[in-house]
FISE-416468 format. One record per residue: residue number from 1; y, z, x of N, C-alpha, C, O, CB in turn. Coordinates in steps of 0.2 Angstrom, whole numbers. Glycine has a CB too. Layout:
<rs>
pos, nc2, nc3, nc1, cac2, cac3, cac1, cc2, cc3, cc1, oc2, oc3, oc1, cbc2, cbc3, cbc1
NUM, Y, Z, X, Y, Z, X, Y, Z, X, Y, Z, X, Y, Z, X
...
</rs>
This chain:
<rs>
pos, nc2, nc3, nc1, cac2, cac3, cac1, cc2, cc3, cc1, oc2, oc3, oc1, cbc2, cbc3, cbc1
1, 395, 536, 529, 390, 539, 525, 384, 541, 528, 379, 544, 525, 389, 534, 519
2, 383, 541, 535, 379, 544, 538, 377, 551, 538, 372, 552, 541, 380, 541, 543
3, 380, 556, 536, 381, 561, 537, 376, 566, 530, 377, 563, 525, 390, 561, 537
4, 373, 569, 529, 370, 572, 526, 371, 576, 520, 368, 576, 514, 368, 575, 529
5, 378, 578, 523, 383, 581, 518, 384, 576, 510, 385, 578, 505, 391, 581, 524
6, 384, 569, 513, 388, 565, 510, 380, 563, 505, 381, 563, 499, 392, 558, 515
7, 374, 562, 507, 370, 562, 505, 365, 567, 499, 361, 565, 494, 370, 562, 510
8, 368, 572, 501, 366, 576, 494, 366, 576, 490, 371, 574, 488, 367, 580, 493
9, 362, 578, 486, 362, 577, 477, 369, 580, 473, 373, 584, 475, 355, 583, 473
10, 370, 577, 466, 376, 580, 465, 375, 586, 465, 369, 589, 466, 378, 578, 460
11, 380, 590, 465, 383, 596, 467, 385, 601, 459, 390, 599, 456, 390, 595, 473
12, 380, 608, 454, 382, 607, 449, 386, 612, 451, 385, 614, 456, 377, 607, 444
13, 391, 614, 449, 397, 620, 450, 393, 627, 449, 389, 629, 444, 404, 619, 444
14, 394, 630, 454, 391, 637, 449, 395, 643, 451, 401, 642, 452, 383, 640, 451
15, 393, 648, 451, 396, 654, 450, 397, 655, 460, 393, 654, 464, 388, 660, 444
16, 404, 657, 462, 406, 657, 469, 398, 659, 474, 394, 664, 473, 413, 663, 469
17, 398, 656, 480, 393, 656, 484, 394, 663, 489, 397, 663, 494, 392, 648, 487
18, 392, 667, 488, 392, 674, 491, 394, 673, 500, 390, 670, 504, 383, 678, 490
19, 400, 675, 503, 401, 673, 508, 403, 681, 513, 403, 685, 509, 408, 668, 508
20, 403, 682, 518, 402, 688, 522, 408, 688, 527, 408, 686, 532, 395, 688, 527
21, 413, 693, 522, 419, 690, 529, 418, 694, 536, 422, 695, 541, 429, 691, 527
22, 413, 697, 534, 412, 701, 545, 407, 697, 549, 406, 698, 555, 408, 711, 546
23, 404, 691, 545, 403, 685, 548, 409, 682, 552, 415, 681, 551, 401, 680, 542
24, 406, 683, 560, 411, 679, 563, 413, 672, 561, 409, 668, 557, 409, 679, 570
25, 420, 671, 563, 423, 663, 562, 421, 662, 567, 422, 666, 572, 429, 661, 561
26, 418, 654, 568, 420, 648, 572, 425, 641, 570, 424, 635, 573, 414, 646, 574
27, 428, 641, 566, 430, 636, 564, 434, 637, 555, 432, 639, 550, 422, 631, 565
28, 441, 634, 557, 445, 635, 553, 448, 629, 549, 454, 628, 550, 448, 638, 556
29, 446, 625, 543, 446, 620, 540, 453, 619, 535, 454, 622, 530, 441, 621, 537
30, 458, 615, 537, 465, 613, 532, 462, 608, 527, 458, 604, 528, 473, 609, 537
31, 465, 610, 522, 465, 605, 518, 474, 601, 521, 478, 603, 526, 465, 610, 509
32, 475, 597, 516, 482, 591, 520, 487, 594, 514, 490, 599, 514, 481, 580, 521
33, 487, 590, 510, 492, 591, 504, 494, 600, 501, 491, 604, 499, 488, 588, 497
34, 500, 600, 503, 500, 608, 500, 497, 614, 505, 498, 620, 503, 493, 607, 493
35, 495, 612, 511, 494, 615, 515, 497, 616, 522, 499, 621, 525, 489, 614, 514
36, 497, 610, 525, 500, 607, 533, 507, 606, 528, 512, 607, 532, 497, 598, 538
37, 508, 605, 523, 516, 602, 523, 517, 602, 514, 515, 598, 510, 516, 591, 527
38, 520, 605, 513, 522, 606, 503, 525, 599, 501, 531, 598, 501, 529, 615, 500
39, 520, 595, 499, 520, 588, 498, 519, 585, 490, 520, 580, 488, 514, 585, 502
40, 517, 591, 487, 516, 590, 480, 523, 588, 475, 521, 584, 471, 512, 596, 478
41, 530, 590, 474, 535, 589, 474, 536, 581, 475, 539, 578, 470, 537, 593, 477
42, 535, 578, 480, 535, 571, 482, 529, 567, 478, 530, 561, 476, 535, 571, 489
43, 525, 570, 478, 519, 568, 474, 521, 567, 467, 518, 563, 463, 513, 573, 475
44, 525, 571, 465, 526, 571, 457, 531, 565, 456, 530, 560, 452, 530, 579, 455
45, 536, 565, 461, 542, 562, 460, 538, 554, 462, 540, 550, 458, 548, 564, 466
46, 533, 552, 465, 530, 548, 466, 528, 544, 457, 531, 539, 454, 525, 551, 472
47, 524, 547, 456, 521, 547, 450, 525, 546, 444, 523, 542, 439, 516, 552, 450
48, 531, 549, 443, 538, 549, 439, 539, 541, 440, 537, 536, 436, 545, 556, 443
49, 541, 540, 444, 545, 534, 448, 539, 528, 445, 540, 524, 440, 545, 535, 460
50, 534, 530, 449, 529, 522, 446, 527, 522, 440, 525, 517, 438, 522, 519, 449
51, 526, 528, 436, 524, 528, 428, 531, 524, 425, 531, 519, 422, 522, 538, 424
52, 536, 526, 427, 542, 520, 423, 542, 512, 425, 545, 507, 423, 551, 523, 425
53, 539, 512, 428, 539, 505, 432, 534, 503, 429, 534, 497, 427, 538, 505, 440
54, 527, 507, 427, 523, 504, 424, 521, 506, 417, 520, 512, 415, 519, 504, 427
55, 520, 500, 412, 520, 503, 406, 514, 505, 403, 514, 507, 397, 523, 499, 402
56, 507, 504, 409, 502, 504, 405, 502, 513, 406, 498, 516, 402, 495, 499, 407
57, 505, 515, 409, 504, 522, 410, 509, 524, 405, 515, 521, 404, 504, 524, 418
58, 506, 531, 403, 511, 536, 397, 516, 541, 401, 514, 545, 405, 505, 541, 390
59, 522, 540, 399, 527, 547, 401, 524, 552, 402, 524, 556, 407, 533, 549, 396
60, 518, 555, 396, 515, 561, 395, 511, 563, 403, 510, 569, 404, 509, 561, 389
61, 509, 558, 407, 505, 560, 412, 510, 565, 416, 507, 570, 417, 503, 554, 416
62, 514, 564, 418, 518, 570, 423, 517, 575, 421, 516, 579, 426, 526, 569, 425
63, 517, 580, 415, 516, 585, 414, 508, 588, 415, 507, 594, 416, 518, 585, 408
64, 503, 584, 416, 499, 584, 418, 495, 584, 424, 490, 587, 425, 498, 582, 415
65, 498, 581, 429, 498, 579, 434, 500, 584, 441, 499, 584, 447, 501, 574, 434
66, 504, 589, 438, 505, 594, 441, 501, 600, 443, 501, 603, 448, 509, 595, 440
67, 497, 602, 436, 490, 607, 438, 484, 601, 438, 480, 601, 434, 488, 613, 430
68, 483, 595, 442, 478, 592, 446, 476, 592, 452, 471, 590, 455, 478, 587, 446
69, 482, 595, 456, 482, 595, 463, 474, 594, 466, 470, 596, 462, 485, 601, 466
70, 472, 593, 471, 465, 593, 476, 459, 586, 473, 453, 585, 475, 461, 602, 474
71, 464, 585, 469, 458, 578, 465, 460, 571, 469, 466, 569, 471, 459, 577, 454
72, 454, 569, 471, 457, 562, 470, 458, 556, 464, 455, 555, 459, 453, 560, 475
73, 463, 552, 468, 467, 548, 462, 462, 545, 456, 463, 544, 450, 470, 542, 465
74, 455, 542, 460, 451, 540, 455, 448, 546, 451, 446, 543, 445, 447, 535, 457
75, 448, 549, 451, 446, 555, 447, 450, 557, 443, 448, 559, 437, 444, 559, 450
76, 457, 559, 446, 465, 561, 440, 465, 555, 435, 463, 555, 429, 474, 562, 444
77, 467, 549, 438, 468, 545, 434, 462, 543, 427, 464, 541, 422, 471, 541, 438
78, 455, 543, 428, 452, 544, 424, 450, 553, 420, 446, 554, 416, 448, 542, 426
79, 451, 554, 421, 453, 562, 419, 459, 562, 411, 458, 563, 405, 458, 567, 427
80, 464, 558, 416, 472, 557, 411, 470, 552, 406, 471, 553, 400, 479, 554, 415
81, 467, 545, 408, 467, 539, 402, 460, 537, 401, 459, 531, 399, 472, 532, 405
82, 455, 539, 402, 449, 539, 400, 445, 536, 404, 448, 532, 407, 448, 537, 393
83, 437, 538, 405, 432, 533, 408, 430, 527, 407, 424, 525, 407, 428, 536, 408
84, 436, 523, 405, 436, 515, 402, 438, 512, 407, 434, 507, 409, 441, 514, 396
85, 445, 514, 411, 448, 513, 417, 442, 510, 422, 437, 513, 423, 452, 519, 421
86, 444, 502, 423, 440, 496, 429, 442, 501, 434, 445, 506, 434, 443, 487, 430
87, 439, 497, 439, 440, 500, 447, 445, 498, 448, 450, 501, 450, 434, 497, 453
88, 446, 491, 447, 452, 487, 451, 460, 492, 447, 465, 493, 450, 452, 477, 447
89, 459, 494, 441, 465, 495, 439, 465, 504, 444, 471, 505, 447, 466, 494, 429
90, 460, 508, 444, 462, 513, 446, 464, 511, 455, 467, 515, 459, 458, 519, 445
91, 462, 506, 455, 463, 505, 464, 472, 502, 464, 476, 505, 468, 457, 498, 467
92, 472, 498, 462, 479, 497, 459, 486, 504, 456, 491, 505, 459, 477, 493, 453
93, 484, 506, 453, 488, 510, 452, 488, 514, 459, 491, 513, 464, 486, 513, 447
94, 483, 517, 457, 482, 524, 464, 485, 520, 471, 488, 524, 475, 471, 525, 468
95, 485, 515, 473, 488, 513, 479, 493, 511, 477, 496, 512, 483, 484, 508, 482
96, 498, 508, 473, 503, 508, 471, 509, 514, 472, 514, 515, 475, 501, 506, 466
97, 506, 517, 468, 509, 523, 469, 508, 529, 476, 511, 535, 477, 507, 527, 462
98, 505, 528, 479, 503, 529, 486, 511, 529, 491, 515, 533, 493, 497, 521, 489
99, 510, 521, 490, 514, 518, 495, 520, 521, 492, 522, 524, 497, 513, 510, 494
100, 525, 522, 485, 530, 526, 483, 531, 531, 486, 536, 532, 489, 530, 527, 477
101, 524, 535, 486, 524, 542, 488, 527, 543, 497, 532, 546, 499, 517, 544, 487
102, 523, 539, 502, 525, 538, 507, 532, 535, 508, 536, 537, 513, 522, 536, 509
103, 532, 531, 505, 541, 530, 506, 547, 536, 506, 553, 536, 508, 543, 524, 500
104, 544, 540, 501, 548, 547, 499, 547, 550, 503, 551, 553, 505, 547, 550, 493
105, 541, 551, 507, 543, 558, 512, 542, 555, 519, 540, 560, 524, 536, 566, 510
106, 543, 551, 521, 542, 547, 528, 548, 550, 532, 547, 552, 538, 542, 537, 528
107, 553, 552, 530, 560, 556, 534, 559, 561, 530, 565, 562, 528, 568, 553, 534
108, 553, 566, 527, 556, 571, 524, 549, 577, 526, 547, 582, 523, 559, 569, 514
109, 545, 575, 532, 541, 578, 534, 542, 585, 535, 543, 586, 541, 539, 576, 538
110, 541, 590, 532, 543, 597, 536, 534, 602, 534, 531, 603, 529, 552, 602, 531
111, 533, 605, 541, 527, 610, 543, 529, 615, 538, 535, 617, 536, 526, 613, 551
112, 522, 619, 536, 525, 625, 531, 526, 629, 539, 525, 628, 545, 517, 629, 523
113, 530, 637, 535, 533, 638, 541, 527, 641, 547, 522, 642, 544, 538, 642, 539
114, 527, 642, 554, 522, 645, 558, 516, 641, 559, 511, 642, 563, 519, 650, 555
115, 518, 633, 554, 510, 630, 556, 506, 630, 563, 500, 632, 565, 510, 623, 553
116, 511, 626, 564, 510, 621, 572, 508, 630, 577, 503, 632, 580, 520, 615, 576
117, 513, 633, 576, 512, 640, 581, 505, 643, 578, 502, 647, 582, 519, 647, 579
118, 503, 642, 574, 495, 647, 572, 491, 641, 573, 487, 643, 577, 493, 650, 562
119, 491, 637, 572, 487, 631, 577, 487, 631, 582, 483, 627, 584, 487, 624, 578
120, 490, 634, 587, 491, 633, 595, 485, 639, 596, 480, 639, 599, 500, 635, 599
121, 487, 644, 593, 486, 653, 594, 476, 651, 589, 471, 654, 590, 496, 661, 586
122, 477, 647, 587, 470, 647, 585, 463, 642, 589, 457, 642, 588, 470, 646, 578
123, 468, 637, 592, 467, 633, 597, 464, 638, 604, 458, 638, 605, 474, 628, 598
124, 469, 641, 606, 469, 648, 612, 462, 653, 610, 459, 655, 615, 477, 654, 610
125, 462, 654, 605, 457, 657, 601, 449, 656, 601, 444, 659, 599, 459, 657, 596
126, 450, 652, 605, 442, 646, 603, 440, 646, 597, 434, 647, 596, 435, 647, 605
127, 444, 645, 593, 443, 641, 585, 443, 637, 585, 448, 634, 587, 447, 642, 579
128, 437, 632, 584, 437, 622, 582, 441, 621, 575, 438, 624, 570, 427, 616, 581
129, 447, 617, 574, 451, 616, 568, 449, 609, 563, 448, 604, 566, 458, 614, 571
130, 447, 609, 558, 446, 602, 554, 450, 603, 550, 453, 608, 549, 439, 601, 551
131, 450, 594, 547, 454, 594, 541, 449, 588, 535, 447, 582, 536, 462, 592, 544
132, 450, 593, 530, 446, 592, 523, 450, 589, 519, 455, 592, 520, 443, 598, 518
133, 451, 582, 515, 458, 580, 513, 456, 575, 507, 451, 571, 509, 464, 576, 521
134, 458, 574, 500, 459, 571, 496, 462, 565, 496, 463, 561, 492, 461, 575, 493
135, 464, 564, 504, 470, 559, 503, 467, 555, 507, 462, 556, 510, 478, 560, 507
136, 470, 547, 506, 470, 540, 508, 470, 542, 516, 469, 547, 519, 477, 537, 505
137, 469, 535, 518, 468, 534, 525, 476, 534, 528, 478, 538, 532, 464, 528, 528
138, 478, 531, 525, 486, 528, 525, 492, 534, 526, 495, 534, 530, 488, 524, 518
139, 492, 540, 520, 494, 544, 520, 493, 551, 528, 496, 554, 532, 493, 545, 513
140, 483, 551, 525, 483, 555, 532, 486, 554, 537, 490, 559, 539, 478, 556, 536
141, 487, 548, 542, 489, 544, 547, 496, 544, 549, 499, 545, 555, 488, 537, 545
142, 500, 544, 541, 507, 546, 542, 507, 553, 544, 509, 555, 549, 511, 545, 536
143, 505, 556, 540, 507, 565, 542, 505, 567, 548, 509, 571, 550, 503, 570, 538
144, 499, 566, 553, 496, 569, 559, 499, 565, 562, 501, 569, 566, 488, 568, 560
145, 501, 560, 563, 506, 557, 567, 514, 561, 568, 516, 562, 574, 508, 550, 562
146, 515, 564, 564, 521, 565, 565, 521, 571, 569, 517, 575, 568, 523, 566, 559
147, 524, 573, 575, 523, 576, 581, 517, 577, 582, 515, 583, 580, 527, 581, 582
148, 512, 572, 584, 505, 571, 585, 504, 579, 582, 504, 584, 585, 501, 568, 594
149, 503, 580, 577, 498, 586, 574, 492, 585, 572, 490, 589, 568, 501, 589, 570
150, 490, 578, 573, 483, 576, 573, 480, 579, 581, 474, 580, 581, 483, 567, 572
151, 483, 580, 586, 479, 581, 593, 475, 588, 592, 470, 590, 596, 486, 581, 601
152, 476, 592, 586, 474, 599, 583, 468, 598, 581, 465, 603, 582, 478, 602, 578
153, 466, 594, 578, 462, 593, 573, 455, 589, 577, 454, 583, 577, 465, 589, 566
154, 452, 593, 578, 442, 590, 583, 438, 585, 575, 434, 580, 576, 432, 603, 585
155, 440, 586, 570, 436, 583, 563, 440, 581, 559, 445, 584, 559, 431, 587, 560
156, 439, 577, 554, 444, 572, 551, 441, 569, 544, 440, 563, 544, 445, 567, 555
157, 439, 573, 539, 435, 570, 533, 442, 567, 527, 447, 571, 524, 428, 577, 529
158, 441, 563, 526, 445, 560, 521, 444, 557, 515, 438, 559, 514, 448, 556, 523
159, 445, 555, 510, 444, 552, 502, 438, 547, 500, 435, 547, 495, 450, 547, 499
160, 438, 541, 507, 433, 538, 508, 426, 540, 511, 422, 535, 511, 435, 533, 510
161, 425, 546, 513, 420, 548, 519, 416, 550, 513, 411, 547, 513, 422, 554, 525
162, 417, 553, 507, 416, 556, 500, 412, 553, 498, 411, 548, 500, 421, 556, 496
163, 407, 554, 492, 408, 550, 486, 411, 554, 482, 413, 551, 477, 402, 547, 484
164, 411, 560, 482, 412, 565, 476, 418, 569, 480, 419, 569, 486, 406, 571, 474
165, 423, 571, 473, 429, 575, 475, 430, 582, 473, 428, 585, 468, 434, 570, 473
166, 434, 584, 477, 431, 595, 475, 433, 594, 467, 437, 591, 464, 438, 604, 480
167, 429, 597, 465, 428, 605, 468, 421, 604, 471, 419, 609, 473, 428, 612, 461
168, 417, 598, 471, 409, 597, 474, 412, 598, 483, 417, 597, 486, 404, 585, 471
169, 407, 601, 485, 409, 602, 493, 409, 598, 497, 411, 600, 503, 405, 606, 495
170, 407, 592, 496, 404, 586, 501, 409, 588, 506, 407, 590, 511, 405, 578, 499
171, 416, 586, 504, 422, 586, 510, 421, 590, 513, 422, 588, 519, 428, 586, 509
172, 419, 599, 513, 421, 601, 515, 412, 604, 523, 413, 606, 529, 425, 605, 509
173, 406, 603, 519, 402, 603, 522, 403, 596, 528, 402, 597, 534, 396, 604, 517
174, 404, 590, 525, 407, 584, 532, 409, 590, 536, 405, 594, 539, 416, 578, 530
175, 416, 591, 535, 420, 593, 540, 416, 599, 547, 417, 598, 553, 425, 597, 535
176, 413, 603, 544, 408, 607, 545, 403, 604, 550, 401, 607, 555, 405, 609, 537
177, 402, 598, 549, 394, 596, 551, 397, 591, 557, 394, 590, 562, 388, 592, 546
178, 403, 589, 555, 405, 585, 564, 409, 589, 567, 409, 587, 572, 410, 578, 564
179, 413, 596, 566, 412, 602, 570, 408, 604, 573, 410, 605, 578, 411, 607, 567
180, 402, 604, 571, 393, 605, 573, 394, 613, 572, 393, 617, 577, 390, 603, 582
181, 395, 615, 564, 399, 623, 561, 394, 625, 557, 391, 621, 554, 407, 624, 556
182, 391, 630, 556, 386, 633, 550, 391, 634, 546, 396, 637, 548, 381, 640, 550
183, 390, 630, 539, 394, 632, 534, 399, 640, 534, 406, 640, 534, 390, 632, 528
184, 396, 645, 535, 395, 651, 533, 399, 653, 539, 400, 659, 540, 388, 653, 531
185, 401, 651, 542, 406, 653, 550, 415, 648, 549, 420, 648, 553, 399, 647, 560
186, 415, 643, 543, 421, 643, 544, 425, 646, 537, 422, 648, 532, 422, 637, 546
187, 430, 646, 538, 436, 647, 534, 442, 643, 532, 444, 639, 536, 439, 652, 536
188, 444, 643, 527, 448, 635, 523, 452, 636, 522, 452, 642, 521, 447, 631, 517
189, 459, 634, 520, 466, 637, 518, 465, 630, 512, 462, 624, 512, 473, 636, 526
190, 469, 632, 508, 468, 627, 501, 475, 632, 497, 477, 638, 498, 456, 628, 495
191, 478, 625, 492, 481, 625, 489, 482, 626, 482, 486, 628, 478, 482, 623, 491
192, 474, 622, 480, 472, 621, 473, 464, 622, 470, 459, 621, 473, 474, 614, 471
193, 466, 624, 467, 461, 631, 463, 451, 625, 465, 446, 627, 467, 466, 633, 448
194, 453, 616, 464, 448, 614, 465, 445, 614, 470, 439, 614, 471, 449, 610, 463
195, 452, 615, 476, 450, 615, 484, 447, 621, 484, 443, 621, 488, 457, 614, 489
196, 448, 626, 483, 447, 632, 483, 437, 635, 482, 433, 638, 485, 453, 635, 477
197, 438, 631, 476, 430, 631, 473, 427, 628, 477, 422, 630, 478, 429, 628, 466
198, 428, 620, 481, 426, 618, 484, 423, 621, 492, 418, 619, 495, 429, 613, 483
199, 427, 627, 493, 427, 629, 498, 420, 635, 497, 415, 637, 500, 434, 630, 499
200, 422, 637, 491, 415, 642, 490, 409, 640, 488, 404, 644, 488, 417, 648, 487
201, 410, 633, 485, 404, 631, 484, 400, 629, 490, 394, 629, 491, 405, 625, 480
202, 405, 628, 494, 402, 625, 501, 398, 631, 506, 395, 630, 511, 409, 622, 505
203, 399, 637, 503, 399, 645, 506, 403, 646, 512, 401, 648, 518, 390, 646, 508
204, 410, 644, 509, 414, 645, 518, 419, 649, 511, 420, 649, 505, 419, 636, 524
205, 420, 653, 516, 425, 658, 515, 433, 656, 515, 435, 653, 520, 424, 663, 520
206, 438, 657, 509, 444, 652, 507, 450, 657, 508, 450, 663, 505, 443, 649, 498
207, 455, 656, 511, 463, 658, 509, 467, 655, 505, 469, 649, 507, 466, 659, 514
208, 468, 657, 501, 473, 652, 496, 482, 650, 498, 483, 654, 503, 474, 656, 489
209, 485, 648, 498, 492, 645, 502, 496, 645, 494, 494, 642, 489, 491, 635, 507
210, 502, 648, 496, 505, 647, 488, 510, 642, 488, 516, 644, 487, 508, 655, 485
211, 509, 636, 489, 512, 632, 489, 513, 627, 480, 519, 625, 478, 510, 628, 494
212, 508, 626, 477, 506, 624, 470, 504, 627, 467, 507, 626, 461, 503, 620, 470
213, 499, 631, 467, 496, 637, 460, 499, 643, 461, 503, 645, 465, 488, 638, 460
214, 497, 647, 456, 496, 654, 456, 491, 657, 460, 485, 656, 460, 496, 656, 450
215, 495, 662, 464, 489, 668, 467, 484, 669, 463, 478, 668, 465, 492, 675, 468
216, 487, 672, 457, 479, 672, 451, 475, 667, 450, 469, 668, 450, 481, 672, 443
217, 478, 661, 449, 474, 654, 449, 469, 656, 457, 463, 656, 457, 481, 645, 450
218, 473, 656, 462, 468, 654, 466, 462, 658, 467, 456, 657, 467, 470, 653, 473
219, 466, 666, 468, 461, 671, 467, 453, 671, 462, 448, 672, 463, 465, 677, 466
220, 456, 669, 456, 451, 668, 451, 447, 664, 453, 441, 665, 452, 453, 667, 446
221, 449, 657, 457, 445, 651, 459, 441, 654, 464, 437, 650, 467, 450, 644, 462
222, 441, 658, 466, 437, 662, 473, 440, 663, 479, 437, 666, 484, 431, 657, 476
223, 447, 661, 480, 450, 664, 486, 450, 673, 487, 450, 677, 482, 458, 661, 485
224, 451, 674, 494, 450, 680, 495, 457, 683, 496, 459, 688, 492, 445, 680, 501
225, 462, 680, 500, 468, 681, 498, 471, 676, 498, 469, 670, 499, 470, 685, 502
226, 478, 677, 498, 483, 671, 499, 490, 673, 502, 493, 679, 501, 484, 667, 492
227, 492, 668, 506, 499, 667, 510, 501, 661, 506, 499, 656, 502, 499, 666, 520
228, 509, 664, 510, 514, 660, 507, 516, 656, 513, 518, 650, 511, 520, 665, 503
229, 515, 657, 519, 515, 653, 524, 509, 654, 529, 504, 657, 528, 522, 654, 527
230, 512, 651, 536, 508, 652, 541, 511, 660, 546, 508, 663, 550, 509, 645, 545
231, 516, 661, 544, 520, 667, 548, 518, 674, 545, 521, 679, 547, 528, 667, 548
232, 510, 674, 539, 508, 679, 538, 504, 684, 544, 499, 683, 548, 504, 676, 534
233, 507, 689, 543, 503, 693, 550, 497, 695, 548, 495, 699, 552, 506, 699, 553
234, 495, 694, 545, 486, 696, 541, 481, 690, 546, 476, 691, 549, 486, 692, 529
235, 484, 683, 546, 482, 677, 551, 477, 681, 555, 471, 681, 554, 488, 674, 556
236, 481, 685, 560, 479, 688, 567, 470, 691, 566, 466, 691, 570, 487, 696, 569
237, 471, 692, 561, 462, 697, 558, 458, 690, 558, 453, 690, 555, 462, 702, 548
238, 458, 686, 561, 454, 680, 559, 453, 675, 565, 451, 670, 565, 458, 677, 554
239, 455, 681, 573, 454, 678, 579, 448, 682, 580, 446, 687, 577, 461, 679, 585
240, 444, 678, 584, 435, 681, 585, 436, 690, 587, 434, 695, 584, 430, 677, 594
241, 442, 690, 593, 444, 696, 597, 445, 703, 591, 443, 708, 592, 452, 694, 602
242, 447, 702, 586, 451, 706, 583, 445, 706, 574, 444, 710, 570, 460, 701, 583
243, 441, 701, 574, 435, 703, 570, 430, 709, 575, 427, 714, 573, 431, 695, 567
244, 430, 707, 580, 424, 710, 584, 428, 719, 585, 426, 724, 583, 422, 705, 593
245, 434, 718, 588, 439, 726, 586, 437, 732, 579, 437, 738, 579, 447, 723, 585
246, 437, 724, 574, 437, 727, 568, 431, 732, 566, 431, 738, 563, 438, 723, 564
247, 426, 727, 568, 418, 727, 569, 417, 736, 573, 414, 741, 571, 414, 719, 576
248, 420, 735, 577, 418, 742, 582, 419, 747, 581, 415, 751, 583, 421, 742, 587
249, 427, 749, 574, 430, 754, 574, 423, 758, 569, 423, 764, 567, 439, 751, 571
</rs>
């Protein structure tokens, strides 16, 4: 909580923060879920699995739970059953079903396609890489682990670094500030329309990933464009060399 970012007043949503994409990039921010790895499917199955196990929770939630993506647990699950929910019970839950979730995708890790290759190539690039993430400590840990694709990532903001969860920008200005990035110099890849808002609240410039929403959804949310993977050749416009080309013409 040392961090400034984390410090700021709440954050009121407003109308998208005006961003300059012939502003050079220095720094290119992942969201984790839905982005490094289409995890939301497991997330669902997760939540299927422990809502039958538990009865205080209603069947009805899974239909809902699927347009939440980018929130954290204590926030969906008060969202779904009201701001009555103690601490202990959303900590309970939420970590409960955590643990389901990782058991489900621990052998079922797969990169969206090109990831690791556009990390290398933006690594090459003198792009600094962060990662902005809704998720547990537990879960991050599992994923970056997996053929160390944590050695990519210079910054690391997660659920507890927070006090607030997007669409408020905290996570994403963190990320930003142990980079040592002017907001306005990086770019986010996001999956969900909240991650998305979060990103232009933050005044960083957003690509949307079509892994969970609609192109429309995201675009409306403030994304500028969107891919369906990493093996988009549009990527390549977003190396310094090739904005400054563009600049020249």
């Amino acid at each position: 909580m040392e961090f400034s970012a984390v410090r700021s007043p709440t954050f009121v949503q407003s109308a998208f923060a005006g961003t300059d994409s012939s502003t050079p990039l220095e720094a290119l921010i992942f969201d984790m879920d839905g982005v490094l790895c289409d995890t939301m499917p497991y997330h669902l199955k997760a939540w299927a699995r422990y809502i039958v196990e538990t009865p205080e929770l209603p069947d009805s939630m899974i239909d809902r739970l699927s347009r939440m993506g980018g929130k954290r647990n204590s926030e969906l699950l008060r969202e779904l059953l009201g701001e009555h929910l103690t601490d202990a019970e959303v900590q309970l839950w939420g970590s409960s079903k955590e643990a389901v979730y990782r058991d489900l995708i621990r052998q079922e890790i797969t990169w969206l396609p090109g990831l690791t290759e556009w990390l290398q190539q933006a690594r090459q690039a003198g792009l600094k890489i962060g990662l902005g993430t809704s998720a547990c400590r537990e879960n991050v840990d599992l994923l970056l682990a997996h053929q160390d694709l944590r050695n990519y990532f210079e910054a690391t903001v997660i659920d507890t670094d927070v006090i607030r969860g997007k669409p408020d920008p905290q996570c994403y200005l963190l990320v930003a500030e142990r980079l040592g990035v002017s907001p306005s110099r990086c770019l986010v890849f996001e999956d969900a329309t909240a991650g998305v808002k979060a990103a232009r609240n933050a005044n960083m410039r957003c690509w949307g990933v079509l892994t969970t929403e609609t192109e429309s959804e995201l675009l409306a949310a403030g994304a500028e464009l969107c891919i369906r993977d990493f093996t988009d050749s549009r990527l390549v416009s977003l190396f310094p060399e090739a904005a400054s080309e563009s600049s020249a013409v």
